[in-house]
Backbone as ProteinMPNN parsed JSONL, in Angstrom:
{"seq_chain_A": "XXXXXXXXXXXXXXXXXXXXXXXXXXXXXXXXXXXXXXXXXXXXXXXXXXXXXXXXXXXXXXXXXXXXXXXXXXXXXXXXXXXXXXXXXXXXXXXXXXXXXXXXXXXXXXXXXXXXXXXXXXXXXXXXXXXXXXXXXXXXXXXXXXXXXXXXXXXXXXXXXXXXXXXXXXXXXXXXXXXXX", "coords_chain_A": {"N_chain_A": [[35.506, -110.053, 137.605], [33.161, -108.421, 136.796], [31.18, -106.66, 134.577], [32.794, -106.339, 133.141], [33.841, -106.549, 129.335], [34.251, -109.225, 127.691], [34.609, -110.006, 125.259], [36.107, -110.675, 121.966], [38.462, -108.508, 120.449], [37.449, -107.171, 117.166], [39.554, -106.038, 113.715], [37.134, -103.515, 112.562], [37.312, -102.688, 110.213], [38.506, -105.598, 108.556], [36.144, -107.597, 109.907], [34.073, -109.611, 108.893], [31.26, -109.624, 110.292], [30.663, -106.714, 109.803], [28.116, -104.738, 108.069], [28.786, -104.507, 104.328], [28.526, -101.083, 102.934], [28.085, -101.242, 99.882], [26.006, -103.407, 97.339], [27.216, -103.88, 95.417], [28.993, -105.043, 92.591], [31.505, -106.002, 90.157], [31.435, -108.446, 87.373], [33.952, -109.984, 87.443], [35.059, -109.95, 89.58], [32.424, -111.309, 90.974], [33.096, -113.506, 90.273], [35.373, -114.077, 91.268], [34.909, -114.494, 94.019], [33.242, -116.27, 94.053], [34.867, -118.553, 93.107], [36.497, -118.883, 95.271], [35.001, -119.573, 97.503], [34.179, -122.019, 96.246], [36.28, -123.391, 96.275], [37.539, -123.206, 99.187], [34.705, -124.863, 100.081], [35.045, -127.015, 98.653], [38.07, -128.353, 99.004], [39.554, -127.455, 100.522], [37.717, -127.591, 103.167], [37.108, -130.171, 103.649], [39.745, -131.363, 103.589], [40.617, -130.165, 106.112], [38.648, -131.076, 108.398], [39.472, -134.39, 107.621], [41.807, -133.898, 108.861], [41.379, -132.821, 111.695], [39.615, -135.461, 112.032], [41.764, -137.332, 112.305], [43.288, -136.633, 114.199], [41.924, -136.49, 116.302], [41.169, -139.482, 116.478], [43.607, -140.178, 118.04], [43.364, -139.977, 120.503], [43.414, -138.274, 123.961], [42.475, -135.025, 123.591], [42.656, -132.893, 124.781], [45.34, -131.77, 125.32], [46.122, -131.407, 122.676], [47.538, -130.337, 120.578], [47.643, -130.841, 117.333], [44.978, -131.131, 116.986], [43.667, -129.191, 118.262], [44.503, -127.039, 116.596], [43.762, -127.675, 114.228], [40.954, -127.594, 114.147], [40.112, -125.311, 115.626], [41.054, -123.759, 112.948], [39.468, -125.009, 110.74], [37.035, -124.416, 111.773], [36.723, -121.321, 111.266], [37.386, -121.897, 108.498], [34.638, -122.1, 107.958], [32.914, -120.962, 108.652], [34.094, -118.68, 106.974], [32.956, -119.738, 104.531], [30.506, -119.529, 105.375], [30.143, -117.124, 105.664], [30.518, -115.808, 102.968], [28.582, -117.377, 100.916], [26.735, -115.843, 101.831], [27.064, -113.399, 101.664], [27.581, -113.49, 98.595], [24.637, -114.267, 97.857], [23.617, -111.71, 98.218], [24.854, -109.795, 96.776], [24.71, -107.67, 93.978], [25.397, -108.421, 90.438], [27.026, -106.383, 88.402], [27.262, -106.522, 85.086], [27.632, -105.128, 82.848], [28.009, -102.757, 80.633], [28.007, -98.859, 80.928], [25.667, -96.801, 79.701], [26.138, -94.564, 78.839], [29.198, -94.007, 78.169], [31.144, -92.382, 78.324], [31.324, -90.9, 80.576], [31.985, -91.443, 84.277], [30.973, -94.371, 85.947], [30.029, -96.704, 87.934], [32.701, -99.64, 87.977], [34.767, -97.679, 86.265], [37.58, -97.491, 84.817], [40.023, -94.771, 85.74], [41.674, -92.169, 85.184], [43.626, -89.785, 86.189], [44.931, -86.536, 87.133], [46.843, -84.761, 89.056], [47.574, -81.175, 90.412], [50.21, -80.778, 90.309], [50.93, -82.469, 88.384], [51.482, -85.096, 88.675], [50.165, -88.125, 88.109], [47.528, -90.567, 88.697], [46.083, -93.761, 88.27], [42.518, -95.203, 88.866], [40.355, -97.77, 89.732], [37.103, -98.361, 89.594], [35.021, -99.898, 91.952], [33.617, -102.46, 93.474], [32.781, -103.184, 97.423], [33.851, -105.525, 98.487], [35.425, -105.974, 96.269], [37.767, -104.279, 96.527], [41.253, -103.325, 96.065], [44.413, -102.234, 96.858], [46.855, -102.458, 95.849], [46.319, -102.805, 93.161], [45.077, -100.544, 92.643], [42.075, -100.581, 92.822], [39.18, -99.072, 93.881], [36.808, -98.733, 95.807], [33.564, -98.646, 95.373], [32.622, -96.998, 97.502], [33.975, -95.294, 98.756], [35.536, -92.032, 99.37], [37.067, -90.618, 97.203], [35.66, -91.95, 95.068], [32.898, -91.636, 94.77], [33.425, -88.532, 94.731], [34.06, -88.874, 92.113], [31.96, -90.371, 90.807], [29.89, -90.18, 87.775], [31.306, -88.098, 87.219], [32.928, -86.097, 84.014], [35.318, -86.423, 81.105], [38.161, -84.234, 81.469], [36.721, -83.045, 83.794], [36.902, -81.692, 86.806], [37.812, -82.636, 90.242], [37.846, -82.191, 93.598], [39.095, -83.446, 96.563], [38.654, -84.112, 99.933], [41.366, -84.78, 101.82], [43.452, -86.571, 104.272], [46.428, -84.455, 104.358], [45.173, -82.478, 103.675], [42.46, -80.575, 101.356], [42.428, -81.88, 97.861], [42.826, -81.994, 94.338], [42.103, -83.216, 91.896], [42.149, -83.821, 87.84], [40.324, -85.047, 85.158], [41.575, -86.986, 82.853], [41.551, -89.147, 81.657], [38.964, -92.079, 80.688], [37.78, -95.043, 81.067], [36.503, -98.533, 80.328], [36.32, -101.635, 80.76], [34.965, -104.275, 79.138], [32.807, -106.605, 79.822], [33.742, -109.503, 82.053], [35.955, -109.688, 80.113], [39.648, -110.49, 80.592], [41.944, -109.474, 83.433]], "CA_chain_A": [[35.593, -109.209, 136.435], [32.032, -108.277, 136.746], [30.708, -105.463, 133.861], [34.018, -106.483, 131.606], [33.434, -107.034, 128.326], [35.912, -110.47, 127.401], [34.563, -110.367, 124.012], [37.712, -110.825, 121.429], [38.304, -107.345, 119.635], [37.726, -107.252, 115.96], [39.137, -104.803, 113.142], [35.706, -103.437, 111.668], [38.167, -103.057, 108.475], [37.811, -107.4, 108.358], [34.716, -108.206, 110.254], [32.76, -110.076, 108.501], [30.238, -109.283, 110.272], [30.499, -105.525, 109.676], [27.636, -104.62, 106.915], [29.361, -103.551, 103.902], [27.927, -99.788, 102.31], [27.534, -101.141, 98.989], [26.319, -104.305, 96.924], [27.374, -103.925, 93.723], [30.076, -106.194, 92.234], [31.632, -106.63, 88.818], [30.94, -109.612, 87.501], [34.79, -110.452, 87.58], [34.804, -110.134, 91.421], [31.627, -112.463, 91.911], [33.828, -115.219, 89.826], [36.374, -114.621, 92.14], [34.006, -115.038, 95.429], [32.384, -118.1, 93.665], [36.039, -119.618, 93.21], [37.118, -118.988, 96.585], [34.081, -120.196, 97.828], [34.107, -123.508, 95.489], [37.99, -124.015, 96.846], [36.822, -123.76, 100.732], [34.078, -126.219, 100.388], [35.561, -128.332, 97.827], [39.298, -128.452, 98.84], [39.775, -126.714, 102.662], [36.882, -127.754, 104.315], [37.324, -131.604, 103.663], [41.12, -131.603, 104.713], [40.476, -129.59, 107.338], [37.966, -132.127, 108.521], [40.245, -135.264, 107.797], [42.781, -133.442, 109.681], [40.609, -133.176, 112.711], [39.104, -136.987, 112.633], [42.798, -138.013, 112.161], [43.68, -135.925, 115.422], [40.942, -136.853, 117.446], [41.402, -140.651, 116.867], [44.723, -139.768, 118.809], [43.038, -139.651, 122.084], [43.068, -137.141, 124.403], [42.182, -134.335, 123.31], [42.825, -131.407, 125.72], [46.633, -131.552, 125.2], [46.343, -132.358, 121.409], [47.615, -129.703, 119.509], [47.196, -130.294, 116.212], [43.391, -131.136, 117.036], [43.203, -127.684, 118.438], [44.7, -125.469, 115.498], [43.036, -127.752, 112.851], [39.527, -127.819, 114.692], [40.111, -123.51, 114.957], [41.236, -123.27, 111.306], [37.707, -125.712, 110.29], [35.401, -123.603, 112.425], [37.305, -119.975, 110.559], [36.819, -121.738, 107.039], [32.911, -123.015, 108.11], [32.475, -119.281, 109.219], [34.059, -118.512, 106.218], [32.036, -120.222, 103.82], [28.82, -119.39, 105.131], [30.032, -115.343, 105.253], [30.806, -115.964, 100.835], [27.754, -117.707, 100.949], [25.512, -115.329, 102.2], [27.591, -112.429, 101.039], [27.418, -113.795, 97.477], [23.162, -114.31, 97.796], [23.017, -110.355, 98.384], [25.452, -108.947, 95.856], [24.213, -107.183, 92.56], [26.671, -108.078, 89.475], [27.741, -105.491, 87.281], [27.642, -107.455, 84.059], [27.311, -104.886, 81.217], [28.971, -101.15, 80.278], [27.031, -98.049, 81.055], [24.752, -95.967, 78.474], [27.049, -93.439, 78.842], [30.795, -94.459, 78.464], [32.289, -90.876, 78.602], [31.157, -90.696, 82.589], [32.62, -92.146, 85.307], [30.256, -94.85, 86.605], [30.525, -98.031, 88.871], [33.586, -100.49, 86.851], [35.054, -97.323, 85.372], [38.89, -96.928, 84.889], [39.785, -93.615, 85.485], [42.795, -91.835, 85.038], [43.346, -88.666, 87.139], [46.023, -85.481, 87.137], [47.254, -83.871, 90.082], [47.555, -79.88, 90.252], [51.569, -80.743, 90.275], [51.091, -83.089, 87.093], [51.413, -86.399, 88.96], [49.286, -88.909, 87.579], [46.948, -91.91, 88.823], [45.123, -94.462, 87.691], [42.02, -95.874, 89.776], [39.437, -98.265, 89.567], [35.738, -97.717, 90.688], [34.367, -101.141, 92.506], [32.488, -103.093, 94.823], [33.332, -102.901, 98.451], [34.489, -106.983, 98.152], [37.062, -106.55, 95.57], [38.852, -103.199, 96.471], [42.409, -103.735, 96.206], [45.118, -100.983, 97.157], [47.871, -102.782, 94.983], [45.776, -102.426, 91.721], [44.635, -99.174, 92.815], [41.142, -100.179, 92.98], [39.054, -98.162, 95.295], [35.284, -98.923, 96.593], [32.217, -97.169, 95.018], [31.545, -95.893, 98.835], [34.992, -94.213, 99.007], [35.411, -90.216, 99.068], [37.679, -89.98, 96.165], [34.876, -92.795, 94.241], [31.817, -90.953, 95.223], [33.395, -87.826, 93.735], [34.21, -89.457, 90.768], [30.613, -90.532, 89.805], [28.835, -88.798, 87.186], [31.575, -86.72, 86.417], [33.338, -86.263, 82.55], [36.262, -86.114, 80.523], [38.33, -82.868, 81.695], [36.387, -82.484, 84.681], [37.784, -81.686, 88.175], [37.096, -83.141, 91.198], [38.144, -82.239, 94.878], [38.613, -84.458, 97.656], [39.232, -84.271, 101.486], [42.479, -85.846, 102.301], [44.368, -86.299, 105.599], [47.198, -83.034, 104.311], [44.393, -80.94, 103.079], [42.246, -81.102, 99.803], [43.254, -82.468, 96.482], [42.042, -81.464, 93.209], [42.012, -83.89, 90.236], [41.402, -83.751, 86.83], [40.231, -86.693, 84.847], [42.308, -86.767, 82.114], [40.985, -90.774, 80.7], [37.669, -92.522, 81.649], [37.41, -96.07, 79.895], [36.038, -99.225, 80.79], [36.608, -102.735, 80.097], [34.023, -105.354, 78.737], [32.535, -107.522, 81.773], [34.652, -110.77, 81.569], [37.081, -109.175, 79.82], [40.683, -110.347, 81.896], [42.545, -108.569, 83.922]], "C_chain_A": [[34.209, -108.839, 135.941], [31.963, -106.945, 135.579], [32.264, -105.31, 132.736], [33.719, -106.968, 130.636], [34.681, -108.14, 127.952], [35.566, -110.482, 126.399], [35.788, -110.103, 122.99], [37.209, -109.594, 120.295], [38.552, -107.576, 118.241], [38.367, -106.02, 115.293], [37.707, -104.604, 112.389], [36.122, -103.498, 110.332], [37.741, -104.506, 108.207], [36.881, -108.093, 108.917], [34.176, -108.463, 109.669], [31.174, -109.346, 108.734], [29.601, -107.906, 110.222], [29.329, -105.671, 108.143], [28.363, -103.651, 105.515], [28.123, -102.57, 103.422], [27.038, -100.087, 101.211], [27.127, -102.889, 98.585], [26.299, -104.518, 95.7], [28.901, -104.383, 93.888], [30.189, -106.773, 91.007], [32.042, -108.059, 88.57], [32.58, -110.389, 87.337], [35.291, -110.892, 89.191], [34.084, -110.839, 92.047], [32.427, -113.53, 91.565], [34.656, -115.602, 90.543], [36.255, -115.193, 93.358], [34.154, -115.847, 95.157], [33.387, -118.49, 93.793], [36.724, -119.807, 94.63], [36.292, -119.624, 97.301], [33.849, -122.047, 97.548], [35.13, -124.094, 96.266], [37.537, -124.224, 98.108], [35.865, -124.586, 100.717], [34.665, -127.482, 99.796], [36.712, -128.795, 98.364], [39.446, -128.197, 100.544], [38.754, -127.475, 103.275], [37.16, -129.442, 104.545], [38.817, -132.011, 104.265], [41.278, -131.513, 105.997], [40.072, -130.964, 108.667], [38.518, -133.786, 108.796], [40.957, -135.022, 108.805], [42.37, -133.397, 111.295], [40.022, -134.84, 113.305], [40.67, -137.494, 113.029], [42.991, -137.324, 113.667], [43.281, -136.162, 116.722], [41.01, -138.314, 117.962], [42.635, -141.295, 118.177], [44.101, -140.208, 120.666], [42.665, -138.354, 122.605], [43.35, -135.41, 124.062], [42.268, -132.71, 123.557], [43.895, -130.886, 125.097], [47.006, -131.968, 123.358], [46.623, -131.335, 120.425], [47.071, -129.407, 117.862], [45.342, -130.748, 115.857], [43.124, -129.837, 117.234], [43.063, -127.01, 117.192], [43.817, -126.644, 114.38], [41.374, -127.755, 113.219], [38.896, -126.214, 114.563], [40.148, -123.309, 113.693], [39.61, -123.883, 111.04], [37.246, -125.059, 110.177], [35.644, -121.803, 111.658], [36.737, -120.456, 109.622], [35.366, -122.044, 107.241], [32.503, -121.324, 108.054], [32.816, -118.555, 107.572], [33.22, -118.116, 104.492], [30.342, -119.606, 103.929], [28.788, -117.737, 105.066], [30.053, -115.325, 103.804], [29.03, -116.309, 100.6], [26.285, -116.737, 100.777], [25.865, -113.762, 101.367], [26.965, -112.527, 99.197], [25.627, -113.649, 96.661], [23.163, -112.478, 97.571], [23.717, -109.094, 97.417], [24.485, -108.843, 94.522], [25.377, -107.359, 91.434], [26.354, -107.375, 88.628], [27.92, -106.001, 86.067], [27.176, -106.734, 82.492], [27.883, -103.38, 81.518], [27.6, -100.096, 80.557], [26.603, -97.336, 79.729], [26.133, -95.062, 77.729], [28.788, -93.699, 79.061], [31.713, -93.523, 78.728], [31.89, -90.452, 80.106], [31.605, -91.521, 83.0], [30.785, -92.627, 86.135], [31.129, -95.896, 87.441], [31.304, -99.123, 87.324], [34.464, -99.435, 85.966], [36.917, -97.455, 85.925], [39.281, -95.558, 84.784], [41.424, -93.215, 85.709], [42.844, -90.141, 85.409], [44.981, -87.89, 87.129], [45.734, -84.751, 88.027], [47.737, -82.303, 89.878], [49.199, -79.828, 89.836], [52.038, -81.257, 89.325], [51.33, -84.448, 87.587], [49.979, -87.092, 88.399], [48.806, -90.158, 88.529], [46.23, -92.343, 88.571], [44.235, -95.369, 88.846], [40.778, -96.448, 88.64], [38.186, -98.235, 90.372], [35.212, -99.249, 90.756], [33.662, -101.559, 93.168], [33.341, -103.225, 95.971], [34.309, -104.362, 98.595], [35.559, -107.347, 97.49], [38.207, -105.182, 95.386], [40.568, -103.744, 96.442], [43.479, -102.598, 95.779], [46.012, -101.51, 95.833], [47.606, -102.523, 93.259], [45.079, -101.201, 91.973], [42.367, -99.234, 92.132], [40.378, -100.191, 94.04], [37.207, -98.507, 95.374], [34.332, -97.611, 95.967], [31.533, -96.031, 96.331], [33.085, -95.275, 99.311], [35.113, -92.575, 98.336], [35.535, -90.026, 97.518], [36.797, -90.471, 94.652], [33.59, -92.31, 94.0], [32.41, -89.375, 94.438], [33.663, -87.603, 92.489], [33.173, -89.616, 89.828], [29.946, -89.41, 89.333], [29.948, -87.866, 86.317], [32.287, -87.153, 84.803], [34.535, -86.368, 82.392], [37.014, -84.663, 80.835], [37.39, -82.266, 83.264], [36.712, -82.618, 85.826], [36.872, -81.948, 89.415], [38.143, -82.874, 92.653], [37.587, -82.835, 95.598], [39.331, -84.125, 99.235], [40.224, -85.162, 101.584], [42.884, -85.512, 103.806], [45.365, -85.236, 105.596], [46.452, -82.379, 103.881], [43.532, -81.552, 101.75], [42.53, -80.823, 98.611], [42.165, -82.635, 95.592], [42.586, -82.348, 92.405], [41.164, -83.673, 89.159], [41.417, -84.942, 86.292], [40.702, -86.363, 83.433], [41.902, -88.577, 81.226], [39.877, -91.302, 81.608], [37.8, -94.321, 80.255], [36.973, -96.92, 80.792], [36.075, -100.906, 80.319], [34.909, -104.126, 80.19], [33.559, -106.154, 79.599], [32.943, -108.746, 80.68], [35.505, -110.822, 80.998], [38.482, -109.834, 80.912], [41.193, -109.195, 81.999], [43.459, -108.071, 83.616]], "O_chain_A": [[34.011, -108.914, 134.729], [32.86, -106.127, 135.781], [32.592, -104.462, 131.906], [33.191, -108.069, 130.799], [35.873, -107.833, 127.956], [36.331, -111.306, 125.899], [36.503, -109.16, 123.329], [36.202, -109.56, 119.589], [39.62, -108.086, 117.903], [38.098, -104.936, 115.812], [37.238, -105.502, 111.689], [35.559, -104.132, 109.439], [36.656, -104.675, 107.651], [36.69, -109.238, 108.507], [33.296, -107.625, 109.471], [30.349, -108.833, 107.978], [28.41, -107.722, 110.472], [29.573, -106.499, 107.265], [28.484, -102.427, 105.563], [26.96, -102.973, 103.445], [25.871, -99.707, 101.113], [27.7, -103.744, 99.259], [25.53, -105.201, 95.023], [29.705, -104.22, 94.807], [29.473, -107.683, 90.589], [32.772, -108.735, 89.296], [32.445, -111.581, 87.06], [35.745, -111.931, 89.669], [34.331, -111.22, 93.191], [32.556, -114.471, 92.348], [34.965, -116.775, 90.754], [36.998, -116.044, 93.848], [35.033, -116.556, 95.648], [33.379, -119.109, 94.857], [37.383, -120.791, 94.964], [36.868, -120.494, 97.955], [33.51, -122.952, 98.31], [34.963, -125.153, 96.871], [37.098, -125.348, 98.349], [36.096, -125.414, 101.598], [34.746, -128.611, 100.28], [36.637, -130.023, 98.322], [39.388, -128.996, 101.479], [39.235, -128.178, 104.165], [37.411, -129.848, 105.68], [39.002, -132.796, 105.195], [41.792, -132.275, 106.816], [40.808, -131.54, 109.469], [38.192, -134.414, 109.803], [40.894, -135.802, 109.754], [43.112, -133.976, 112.088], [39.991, -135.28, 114.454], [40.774, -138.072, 114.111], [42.482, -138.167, 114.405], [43.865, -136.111, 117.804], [40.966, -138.637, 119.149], [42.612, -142.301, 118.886], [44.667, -140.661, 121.661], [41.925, -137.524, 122.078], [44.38, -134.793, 124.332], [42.047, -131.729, 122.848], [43.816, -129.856, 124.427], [47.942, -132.658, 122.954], [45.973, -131.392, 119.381], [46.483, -128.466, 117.331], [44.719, -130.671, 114.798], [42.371, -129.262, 116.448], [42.036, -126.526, 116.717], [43.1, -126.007, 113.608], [40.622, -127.972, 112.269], [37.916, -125.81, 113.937], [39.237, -122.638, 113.208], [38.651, -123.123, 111.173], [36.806, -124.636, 109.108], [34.626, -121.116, 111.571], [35.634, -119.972, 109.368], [34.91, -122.326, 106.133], [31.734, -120.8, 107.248], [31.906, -117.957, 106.999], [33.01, -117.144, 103.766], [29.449, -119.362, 103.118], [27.843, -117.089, 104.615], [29.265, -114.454, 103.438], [28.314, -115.432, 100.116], [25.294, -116.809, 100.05], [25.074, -113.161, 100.641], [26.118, -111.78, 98.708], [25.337, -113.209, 95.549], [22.575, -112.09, 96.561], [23.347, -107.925, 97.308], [23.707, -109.714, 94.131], [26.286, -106.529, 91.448], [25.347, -107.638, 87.971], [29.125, -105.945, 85.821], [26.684, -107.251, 81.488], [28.143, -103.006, 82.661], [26.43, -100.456, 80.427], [27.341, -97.4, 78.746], [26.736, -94.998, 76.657], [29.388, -93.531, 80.123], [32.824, -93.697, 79.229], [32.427, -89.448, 80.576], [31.774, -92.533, 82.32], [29.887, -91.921, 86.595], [32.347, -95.973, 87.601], [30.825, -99.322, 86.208], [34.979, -99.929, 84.963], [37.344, -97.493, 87.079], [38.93, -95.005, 83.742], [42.221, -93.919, 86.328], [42.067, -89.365, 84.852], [46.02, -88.549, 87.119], [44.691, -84.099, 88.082], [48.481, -82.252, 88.899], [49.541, -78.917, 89.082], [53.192, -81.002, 88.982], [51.403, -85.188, 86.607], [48.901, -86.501, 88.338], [49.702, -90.755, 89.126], [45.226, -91.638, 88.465], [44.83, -96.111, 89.627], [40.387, -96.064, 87.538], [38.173, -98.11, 91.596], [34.984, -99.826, 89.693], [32.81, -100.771, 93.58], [34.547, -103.374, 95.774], [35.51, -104.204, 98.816], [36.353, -108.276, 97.645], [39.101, -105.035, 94.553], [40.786, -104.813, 97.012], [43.49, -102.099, 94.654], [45.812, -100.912, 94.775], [48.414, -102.173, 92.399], [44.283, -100.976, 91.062], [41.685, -98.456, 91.464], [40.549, -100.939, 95.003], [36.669, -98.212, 94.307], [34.338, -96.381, 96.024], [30.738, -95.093, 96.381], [33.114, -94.76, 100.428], [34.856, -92.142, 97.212], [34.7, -89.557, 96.745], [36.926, -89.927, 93.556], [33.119, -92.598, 92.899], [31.727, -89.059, 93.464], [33.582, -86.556, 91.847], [33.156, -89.298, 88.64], [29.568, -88.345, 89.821], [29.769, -87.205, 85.294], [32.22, -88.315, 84.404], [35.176, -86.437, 83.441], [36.347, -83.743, 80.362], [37.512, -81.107, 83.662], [36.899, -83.793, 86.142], [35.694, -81.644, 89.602], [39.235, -83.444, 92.649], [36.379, -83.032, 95.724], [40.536, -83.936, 99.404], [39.966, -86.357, 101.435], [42.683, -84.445, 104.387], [45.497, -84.773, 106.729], [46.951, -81.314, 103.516], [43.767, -82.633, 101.21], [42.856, -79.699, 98.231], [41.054, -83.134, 95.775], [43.788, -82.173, 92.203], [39.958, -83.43, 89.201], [42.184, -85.84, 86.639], [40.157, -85.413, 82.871], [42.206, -88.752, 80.046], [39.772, -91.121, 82.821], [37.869, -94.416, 79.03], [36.904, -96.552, 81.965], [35.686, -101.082, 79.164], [34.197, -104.549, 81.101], [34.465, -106.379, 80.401], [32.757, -108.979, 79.485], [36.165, -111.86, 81.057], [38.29, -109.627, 82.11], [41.134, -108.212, 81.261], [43.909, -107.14, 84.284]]}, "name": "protein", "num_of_chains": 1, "seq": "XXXXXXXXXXXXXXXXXXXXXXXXXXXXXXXXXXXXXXXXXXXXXXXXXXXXXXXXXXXXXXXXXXXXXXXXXXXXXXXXXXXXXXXXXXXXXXXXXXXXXXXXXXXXXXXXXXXXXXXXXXXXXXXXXXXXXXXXXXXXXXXXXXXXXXXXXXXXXXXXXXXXXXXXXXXXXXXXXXXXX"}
């Protein structure tokens, strides 16, 4: 299998080791790193660990199942840890409101009208704590990028996959850093 690559295919979507775009991160999103981070060293990594000595004492080792998957899981949260880790060192937090509260900056809530009168509400974030379900969207995404800067009443077109889509911003607010969710 000479000139084959056997390396194990990642998505670049969850690679770690993909560089993200941006490093900005409201300061509710580093708390959440830090806690996930605290939990894998504090809590995961030590079970993990037990779980492995306990496995190993077993004997042999080849045929030892749950040495395998808890020795894989370990070496995921170790990998883990030191991606939060390092991730965490290079982020910028977001920890105060902009000058200007009637623009759409990084942390804003924005509230957007479709040419048809449909409505949505997005959030402008760090690439680390996007999340589709709360409809917030990455400061290095299209629809986020033409968001910044702009006002109250002002329209914004975006490239979509059926064609492009015109919003108006119809609410811009912003919530207090540390504020909950």
């Amino acid at each position: 299998m000479k000139g084959r690559n056997m390396t194990r295919w990642r998505d670049p979507a969850k690679d770690p080791r993909q560089e993200p775009k941006s490093n900005l991160i409201t300061l509710e999103g580093a708390e959440r790193l830090r806690g996930i981070l605290d939990h894998l060293s504090r809590v995961k990594r030590p079970q993990l660990s037990a779980k492995v000595g306990e496995a190993a004492a077993l004997g042999d080792r080849s045929e030892n199942a749950d040495y395998t998957y808890n020795k894989k899981e370990l070496n995921r949260v170790i990998g883990r840890i030191r991606y939060l880790t390092k991730r965490l060192d290079e982020l910028q937090v977001v920890d105060r409101l902009p000058a200007d509260t009637d623009r759409v900056f990084f942390g804003a809530f924005v509230t957007l009208e479709e040419e048809d009168g449909e409505e949505m509400s997005v959030r402008i974030v760090g690439h680390d704590e996007t999340d589709t379900s709360k409809r917030w969207i990455s400061v290095d995404a299209p629809l986020a990028k033409a968001l910044l800067g702009k006002s109250l009443d002002d329209e914004v077109t975006v490239a979509a996959p059926g064609g492009e889509t015109t919003w108006l911003i119809t609410d811009i607010h912003y919530r207090t850093p540390g504020q909950n969710t």
